[in-house]
DSSP file (Angstrom, degrees, kcal/mol; ACC not computed):
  #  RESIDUE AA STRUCTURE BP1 BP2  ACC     N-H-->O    O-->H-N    N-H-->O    O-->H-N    TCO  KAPPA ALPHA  PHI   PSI    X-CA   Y-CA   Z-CA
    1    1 A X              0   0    0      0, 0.0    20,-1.9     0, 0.0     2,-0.3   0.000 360.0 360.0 360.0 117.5   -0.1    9.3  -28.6
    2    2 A X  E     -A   20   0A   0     18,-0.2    37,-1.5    37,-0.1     2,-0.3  -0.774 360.0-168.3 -88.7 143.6    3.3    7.9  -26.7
    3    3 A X  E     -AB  19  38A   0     16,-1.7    16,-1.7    -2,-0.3     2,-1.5  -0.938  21.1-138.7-131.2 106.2    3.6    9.9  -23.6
    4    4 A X  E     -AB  18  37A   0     33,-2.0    33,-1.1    -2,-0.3     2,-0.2  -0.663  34.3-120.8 -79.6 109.4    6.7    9.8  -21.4
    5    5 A X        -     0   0    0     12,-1.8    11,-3.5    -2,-1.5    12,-0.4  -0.374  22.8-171.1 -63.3 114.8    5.4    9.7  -17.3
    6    6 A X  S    S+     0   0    0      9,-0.2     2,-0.2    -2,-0.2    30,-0.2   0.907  73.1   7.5 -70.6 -38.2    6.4   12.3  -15.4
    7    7 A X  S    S-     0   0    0     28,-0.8     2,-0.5     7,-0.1    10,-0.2  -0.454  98.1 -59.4-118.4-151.0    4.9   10.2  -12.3
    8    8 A X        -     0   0    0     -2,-0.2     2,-0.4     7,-0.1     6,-0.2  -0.745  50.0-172.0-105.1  81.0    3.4    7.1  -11.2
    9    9 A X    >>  -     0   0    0     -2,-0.5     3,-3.1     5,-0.2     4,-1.0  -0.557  26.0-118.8 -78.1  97.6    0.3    6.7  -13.3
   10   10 A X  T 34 S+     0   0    0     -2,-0.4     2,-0.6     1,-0.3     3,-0.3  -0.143  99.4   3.2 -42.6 165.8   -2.3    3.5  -12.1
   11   11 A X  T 34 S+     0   0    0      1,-0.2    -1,-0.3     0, 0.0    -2,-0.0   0.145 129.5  59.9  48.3   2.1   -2.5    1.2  -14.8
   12   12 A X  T <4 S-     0   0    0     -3,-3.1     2,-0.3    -2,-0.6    -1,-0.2   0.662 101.5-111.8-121.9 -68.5    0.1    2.9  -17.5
   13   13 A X     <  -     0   0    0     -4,-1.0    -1,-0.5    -3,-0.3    -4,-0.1  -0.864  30.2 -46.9 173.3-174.4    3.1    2.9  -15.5
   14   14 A X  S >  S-     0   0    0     -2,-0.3     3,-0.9    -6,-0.2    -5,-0.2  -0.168  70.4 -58.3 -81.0-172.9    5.9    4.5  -13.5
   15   15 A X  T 3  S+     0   0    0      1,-0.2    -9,-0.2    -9,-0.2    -1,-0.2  -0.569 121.5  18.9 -28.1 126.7    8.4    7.5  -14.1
   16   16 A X  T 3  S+     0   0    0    -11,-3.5    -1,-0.2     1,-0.2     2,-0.2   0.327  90.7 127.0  97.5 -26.0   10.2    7.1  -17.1
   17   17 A X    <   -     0   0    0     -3,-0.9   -12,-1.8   -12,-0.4     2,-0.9  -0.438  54.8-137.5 -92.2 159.1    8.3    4.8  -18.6
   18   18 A X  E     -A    4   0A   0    -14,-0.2     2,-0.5    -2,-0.2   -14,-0.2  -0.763  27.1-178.1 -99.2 140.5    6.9    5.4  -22.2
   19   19 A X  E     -A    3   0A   0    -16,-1.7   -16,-1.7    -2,-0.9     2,-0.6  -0.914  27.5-130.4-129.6 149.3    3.4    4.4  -22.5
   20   20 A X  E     +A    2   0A   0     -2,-0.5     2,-0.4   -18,-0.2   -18,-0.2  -0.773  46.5 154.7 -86.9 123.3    0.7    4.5  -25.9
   21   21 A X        -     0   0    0    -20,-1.9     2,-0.2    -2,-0.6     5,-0.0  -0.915  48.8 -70.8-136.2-174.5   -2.9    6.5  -24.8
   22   22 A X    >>  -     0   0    0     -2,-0.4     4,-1.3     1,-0.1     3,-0.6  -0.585  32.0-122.4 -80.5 141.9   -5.2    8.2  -26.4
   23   23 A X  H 3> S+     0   0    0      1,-0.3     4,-2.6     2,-0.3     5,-0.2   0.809 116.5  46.4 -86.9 -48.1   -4.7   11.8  -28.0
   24   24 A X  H 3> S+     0   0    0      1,-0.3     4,-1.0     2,-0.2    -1,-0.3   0.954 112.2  47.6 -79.0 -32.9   -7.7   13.0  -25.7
   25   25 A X  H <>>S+     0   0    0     -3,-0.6     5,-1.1     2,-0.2     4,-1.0   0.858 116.2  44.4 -66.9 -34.3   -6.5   11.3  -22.4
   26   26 A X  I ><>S+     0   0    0     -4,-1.3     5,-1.3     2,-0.2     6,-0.6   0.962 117.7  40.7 -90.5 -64.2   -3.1   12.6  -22.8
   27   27 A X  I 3<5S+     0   0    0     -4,-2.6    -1,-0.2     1,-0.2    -2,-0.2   0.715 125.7  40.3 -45.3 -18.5   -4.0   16.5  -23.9
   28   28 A X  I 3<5S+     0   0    0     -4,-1.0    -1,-0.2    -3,-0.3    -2,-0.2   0.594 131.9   5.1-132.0   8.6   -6.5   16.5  -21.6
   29   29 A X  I <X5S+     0   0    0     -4,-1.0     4,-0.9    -3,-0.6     6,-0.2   0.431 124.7  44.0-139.6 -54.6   -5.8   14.9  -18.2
   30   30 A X  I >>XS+     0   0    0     -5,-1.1     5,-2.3     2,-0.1     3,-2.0   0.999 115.2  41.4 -57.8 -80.6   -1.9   13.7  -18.2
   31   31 A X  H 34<S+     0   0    0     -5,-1.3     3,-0.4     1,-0.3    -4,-0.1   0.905 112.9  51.3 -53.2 -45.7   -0.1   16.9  -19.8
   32   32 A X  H 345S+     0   0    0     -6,-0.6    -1,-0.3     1,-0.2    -2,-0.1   0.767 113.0  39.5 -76.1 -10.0   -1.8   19.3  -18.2
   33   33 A X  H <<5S-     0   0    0     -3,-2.0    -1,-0.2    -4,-0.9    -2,-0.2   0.344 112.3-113.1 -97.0  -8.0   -1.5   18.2  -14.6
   34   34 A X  T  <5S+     0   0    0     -4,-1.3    -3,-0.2    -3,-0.4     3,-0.1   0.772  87.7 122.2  80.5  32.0    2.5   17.0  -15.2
   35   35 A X  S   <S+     0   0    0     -5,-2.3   -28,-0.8    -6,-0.2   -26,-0.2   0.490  78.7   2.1 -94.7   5.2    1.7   13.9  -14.8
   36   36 A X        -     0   0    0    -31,-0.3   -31,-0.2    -6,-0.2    -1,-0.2  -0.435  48.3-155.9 166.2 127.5    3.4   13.5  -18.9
   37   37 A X  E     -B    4   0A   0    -33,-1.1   -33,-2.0     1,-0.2    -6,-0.0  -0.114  39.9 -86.0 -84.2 179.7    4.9   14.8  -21.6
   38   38 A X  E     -B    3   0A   0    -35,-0.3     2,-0.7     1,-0.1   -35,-0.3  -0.262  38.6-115.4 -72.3 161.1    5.0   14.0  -24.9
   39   39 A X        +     0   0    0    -37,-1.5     2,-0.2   -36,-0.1   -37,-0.1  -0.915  52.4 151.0-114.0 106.2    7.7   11.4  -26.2
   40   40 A X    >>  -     0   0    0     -2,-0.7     3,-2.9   -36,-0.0     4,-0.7  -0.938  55.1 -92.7-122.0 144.0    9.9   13.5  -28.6
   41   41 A X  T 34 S+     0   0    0      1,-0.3     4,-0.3    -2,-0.2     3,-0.1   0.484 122.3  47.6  -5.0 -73.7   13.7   12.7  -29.3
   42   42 A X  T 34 S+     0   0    0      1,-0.2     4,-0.5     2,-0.1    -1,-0.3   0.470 108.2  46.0  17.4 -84.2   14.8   14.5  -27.2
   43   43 A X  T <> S+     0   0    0     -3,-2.9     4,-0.8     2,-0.2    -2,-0.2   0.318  95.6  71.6 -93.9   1.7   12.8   13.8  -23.8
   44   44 A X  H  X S+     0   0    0     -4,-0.7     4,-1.2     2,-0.2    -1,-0.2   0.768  96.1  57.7-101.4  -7.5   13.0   10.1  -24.1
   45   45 A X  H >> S+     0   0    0     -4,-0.3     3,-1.7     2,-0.2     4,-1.0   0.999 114.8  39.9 -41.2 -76.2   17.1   11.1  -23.1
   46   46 A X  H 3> S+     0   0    0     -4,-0.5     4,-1.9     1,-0.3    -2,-0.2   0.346 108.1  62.1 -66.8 -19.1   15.4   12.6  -20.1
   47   47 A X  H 3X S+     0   0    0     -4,-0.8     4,-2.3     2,-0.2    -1,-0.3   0.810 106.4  43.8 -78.8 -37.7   13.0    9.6  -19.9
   48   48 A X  H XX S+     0   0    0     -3,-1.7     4,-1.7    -4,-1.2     3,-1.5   0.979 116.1  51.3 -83.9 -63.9   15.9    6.9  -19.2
   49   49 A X  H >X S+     0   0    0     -4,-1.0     3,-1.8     1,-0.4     4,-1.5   0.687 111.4  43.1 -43.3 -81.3   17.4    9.5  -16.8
   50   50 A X  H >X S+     0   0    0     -4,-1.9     4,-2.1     1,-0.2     3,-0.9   0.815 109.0  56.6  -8.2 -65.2   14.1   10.0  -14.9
   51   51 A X  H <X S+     0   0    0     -4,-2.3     4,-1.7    -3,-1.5    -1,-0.2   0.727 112.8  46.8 -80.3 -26.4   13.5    6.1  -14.9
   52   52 A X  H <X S+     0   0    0     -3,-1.8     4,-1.1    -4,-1.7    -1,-0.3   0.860 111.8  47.7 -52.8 -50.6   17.4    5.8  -13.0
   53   53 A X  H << S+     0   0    0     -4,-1.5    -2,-0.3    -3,-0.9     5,-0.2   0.971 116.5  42.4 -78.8 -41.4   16.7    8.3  -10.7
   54   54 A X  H >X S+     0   0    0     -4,-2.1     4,-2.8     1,-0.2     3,-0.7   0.900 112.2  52.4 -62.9 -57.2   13.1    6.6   -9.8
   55   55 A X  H 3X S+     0   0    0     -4,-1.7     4,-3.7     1,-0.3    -1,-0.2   0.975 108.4  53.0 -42.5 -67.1   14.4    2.8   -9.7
   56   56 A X  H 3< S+     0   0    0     -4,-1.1    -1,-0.3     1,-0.2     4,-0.2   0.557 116.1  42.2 -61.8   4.2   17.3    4.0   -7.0
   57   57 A X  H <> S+     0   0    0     -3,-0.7     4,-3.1    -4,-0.1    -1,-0.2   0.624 105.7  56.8-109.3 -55.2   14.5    5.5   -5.0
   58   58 A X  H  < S+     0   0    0     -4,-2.8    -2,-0.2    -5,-0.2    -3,-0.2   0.502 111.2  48.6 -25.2 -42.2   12.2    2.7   -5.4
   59   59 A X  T >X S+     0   0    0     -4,-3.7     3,-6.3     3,-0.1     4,-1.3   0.839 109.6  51.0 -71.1-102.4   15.3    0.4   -3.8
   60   60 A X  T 34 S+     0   0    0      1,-0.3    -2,-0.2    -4,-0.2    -3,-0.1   0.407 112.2  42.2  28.6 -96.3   15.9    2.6   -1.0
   61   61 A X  T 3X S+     0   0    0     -4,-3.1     4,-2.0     2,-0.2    -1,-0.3   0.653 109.8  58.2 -58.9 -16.9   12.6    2.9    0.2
   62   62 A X  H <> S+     0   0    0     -3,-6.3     4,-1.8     1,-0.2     5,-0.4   0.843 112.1  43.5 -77.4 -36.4   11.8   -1.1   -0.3
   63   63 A X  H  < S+     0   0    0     -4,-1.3    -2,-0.2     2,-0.2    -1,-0.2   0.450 111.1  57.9 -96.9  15.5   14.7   -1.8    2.1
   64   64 A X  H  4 S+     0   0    0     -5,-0.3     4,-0.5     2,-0.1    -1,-0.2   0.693 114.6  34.8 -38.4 -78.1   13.1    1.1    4.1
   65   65 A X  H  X S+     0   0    0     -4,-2.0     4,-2.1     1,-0.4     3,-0.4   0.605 108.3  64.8 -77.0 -12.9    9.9   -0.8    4.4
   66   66 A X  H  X S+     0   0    0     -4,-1.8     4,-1.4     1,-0.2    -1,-0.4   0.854 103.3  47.0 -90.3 -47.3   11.4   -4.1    4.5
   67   67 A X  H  4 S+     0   0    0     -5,-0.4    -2,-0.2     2,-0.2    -1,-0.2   0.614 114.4  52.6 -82.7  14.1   13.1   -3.1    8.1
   68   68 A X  H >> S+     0   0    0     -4,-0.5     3,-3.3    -3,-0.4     4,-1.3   0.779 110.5  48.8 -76.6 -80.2    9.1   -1.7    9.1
   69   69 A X  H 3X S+     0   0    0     -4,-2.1     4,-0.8     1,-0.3    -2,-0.2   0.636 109.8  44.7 -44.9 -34.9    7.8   -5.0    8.1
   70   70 A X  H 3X S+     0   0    0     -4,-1.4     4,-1.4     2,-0.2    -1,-0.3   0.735 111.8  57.5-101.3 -18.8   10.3   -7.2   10.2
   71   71 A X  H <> S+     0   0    0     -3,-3.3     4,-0.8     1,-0.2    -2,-0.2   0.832 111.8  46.6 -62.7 -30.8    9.6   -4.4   13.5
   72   72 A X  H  < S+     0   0    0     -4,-1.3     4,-0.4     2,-0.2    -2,-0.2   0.524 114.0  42.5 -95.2   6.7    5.9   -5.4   13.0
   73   73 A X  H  < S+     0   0    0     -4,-0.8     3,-0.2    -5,-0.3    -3,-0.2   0.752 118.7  44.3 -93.4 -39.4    6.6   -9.1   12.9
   74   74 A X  H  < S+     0   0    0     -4,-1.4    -2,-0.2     1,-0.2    -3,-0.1   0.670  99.6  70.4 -55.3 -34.4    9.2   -9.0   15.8
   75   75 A X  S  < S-     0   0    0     -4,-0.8     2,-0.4     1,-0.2    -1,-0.2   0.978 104.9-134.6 -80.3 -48.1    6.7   -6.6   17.9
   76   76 A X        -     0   0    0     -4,-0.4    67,-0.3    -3,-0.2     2,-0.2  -0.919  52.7 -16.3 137.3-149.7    4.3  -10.1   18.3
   77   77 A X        -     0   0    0     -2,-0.4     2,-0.3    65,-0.1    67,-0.2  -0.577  64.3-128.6-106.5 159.0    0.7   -9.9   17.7
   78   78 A X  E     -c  144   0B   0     65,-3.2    67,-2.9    -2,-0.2     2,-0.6  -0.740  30.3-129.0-103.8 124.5   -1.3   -6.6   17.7
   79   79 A X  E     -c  145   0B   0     -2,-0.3     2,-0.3    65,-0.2    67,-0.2  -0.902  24.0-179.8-136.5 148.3   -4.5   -6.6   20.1
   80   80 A X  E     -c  146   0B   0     65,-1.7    67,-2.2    -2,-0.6     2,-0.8  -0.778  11.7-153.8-106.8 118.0   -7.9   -5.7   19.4
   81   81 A X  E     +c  147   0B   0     -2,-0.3    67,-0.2    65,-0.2     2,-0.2  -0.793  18.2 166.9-122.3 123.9  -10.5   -5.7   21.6
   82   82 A X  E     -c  148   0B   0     65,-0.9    67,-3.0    -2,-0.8     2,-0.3  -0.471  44.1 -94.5-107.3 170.9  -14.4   -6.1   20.8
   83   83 A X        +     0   0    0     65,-0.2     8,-2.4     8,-0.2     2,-0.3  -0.716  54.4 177.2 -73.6 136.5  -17.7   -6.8   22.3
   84   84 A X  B     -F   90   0C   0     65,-0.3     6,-0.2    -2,-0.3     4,-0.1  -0.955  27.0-117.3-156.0 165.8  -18.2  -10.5   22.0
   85   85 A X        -     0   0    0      4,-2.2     3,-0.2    -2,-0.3     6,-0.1  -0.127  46.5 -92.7 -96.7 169.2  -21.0  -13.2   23.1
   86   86 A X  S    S+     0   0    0      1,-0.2    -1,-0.0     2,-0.1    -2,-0.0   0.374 125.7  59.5 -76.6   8.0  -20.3  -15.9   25.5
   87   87 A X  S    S-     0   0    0      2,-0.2    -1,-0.2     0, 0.0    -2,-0.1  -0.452 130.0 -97.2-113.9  51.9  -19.2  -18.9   22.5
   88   88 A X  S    S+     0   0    0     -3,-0.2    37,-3.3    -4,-0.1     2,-0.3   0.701  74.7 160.0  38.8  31.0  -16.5  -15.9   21.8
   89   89 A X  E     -G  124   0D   0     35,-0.2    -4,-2.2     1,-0.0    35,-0.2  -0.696  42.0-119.4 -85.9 157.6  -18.6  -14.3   18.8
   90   90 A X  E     -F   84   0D   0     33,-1.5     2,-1.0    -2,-0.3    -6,-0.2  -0.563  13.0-128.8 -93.7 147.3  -18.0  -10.9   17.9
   91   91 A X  E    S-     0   0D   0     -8,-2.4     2,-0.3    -2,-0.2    -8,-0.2  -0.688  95.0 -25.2-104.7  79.5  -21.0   -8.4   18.2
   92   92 A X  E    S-     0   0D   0     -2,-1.0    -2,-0.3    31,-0.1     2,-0.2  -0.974 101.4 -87.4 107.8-131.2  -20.3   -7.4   14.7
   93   93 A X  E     -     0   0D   0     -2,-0.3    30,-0.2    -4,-0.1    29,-0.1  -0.669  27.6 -93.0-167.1 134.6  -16.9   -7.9   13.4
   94   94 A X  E     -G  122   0D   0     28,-1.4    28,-0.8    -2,-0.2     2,-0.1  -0.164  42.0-160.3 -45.6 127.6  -13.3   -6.4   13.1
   95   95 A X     >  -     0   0    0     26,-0.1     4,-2.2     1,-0.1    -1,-0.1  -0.283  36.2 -98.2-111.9-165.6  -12.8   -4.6    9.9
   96   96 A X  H >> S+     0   0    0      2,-0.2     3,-1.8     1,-0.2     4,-1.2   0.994 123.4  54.1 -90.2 -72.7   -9.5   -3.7    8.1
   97   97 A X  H 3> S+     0   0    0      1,-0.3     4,-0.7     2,-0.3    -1,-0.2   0.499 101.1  54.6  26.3 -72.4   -9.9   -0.2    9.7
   98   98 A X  H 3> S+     0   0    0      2,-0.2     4,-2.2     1,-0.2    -1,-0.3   0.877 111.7  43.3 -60.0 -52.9  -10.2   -1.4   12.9
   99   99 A X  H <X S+     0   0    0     -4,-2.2     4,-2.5    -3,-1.8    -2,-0.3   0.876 111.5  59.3 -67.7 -39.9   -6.7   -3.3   12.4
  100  100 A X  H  X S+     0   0    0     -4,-1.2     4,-2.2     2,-0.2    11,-0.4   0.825 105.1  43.5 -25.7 -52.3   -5.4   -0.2   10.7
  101  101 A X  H  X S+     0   0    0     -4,-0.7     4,-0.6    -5,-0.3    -2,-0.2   0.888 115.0  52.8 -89.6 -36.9   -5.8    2.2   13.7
  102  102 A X  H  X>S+     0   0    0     -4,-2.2     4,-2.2     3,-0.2     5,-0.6   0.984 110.0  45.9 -66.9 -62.9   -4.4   -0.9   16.0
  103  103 A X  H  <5S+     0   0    0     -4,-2.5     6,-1.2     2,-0.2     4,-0.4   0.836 116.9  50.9 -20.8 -56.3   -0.9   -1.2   13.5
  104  104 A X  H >X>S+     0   0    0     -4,-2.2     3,-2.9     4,-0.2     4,-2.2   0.873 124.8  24.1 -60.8-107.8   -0.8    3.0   13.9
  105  105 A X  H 3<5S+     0   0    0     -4,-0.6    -2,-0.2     1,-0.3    -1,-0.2   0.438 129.8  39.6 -20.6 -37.9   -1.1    3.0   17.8
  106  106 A X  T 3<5S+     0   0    0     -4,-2.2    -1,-0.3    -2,-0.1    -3,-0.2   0.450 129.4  21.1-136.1  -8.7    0.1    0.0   18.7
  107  107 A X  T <4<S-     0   0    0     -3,-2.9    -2,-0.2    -5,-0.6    -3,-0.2   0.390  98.3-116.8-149.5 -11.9    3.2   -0.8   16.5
  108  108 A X  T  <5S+     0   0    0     -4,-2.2     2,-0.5     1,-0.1    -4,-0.2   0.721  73.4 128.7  72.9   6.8    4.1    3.0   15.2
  109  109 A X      < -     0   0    0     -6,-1.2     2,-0.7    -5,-0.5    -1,-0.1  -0.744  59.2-130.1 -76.8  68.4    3.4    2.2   11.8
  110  110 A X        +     0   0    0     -2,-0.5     2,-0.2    -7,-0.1    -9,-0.1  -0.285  34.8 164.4 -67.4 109.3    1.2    3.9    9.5
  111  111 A X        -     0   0    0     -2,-0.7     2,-0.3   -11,-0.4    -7,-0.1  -0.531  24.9-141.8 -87.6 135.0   -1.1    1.9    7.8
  112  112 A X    >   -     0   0    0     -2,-0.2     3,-1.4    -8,-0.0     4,-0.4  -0.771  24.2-119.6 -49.6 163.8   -4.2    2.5    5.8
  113  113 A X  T 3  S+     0   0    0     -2,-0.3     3,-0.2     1,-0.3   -16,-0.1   0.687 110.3  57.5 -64.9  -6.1   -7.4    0.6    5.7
  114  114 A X  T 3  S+     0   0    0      1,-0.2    -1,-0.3   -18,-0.1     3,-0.0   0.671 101.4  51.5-113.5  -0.1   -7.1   -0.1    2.3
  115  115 A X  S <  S+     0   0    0     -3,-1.4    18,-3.4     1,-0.1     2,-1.2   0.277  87.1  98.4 -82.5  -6.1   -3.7   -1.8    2.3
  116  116 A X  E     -D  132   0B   0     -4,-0.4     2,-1.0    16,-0.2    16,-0.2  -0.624  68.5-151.4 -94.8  95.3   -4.8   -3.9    4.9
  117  117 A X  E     -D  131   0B   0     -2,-1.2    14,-0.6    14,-0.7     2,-0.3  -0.525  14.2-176.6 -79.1  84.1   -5.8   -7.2    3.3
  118  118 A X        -     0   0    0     -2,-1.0     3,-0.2    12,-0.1    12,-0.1  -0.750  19.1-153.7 -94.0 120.7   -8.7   -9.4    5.1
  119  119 A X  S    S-     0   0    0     -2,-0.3     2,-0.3     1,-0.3    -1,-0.1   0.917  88.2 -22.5 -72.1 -43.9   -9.6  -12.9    3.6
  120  120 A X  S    S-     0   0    0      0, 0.0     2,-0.5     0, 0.0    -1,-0.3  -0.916  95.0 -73.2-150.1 179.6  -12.9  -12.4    5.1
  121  121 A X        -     0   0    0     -2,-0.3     2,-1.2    -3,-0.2   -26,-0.1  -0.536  51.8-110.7 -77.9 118.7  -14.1  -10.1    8.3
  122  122 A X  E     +G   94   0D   0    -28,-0.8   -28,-1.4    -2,-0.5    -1,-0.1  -0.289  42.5 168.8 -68.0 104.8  -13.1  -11.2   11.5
  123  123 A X  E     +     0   0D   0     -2,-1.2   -33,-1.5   -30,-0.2     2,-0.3   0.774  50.8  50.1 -96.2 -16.1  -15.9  -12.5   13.7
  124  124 A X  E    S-G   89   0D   0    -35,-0.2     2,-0.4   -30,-0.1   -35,-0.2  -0.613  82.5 -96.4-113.4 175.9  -14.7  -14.2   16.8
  125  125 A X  S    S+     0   0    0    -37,-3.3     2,-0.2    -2,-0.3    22,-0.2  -0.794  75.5  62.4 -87.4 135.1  -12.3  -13.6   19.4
  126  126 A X  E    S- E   0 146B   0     20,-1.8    20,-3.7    -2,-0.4     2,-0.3  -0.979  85.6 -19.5 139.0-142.9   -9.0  -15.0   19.1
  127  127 A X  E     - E   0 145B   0     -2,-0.2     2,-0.3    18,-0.2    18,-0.2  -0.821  54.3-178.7-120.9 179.8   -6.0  -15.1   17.2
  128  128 A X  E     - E   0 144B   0     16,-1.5    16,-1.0    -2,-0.3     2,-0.1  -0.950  17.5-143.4-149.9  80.4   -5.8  -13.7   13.1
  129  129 A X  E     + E   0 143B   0     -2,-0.3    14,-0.2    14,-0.2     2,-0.1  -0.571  26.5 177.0 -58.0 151.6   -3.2  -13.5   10.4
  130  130 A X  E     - E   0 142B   0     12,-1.1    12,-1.5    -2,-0.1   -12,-0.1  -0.727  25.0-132.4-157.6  88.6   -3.5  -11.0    8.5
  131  131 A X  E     -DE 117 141B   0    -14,-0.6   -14,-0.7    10,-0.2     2,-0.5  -0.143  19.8-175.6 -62.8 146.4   -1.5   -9.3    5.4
  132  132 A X  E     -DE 116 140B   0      8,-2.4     8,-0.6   -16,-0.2     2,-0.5  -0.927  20.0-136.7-129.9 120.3   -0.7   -5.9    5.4
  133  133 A X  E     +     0   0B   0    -18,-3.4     6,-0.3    -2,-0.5     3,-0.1  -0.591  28.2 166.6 -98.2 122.4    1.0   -3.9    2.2
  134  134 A X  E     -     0   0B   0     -2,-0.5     2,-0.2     4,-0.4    -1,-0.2   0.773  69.3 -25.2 -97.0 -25.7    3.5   -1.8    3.6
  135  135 A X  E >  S- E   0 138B   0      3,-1.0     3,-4.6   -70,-0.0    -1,-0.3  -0.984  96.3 -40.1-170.0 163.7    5.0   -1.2    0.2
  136  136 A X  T 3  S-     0   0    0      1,-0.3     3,-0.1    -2,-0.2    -2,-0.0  -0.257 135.3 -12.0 -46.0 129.5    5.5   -3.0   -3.8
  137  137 A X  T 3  S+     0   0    0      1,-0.2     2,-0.4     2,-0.0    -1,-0.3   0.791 113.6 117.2  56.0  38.9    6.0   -6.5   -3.2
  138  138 A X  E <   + E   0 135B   0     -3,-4.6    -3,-1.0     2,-0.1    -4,-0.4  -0.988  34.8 149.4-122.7 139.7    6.7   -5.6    1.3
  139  139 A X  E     -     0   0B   0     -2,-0.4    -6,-0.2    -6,-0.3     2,-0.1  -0.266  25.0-172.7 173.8  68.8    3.6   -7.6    2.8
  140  140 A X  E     - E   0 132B   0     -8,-0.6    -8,-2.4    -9,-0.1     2,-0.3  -0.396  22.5-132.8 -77.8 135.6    4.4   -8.7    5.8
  141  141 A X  E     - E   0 131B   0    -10,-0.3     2,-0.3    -2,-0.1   -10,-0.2  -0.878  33.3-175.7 -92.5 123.6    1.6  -11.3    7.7
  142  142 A X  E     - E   0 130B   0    -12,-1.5   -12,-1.1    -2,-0.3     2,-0.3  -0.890  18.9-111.8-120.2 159.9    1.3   -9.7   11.3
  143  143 A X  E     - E   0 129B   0     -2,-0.3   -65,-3.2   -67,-0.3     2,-0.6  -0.691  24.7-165.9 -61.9 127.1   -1.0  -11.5   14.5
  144  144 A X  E     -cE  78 128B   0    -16,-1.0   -16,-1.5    -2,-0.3     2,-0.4  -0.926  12.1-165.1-149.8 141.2   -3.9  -10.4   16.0
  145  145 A X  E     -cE  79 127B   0    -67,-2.9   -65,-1.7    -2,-0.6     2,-0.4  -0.831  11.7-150.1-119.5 133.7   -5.2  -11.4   18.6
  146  146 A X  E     -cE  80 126B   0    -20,-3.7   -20,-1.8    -2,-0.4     2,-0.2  -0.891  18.2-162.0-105.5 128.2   -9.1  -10.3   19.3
  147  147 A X  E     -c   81   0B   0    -67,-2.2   -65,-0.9    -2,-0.4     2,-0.3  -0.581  20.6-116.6 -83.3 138.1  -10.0   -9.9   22.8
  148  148 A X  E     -c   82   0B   0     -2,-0.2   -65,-0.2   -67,-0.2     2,-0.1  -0.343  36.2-132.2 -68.1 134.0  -13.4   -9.9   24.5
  149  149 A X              0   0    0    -67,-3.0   -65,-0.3    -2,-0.3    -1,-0.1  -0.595 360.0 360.0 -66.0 156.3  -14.0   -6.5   26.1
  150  150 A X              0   0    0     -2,-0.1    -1,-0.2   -67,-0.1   -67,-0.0   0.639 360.0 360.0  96.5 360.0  -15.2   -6.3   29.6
């Protein structure tokens, strides 16, 4: 069944867009929560219209997030401070979380952990690029520098 999305659907699309799914996913999950209607004559008028209004929103807010990303790259590196051995190992290790809750506090940004993108877990003290996705294609690489407590 093609389906116009009323919202932003993972894996099918945006607003506007028309996308082919399956008779049962669409009767029984999409349409009934407004997340799409059917594509009839009609609505797919209402689809390009939608898909205008969405794009011109879509800008906006990337050149929103584009002047966040270049306040957390100007603010310098973000620091974190752990328990750490004397050869500057961490006693355990900074998680994406951790860096999250510093970004929020430290930089007035709100982050979640799960936009924060770590190649591997940070075990020592010192300093740490790090991406963070602030927004579609905004991913700004910020510093952080891990501290010893104590």
């Amino acid at each position: 069944m093609k389906v116009i999305l009323q919202k932003s659907v993972d894996k099918l699309g945006d607003p506007g867009d028309v996308a082919e799914v399956a008779d049962g996913y669409a009767r029984n999950y999409l349409i009934p929560r407004g997340m799409a209607i059917r594509a009839e004559k009609g609505a797919l008028k209402q689809a390009e219209t939608l898909k205008r209004g969405h794009n011109a929103r879509l800008s906006k807010q990337k050149v929103e997030f584009e002047g966040l990303a270049s306040r957390l790259i100007a603010q310098g590196a973000l620091q974190i401070s752990a328990r750490a051995g004397d050869e500057g190992k961490l006693f355990g290790s900074v998680t994406a979380a951790d860096i999250a809750e510093a970004v929020t506090t430290q930089a007035g940004v709100t982050v979640d952990r799960r936009d924060v993108h770590l190649d591997e877990p940070i075990r020592s003290v010192g300093t740490h690029e790090v991406r963070v996705k602030l927004f579609h294609e905004v991913e700004p690489v910020i510093t952080v520098e891990v501290v010893a407590e104590g």
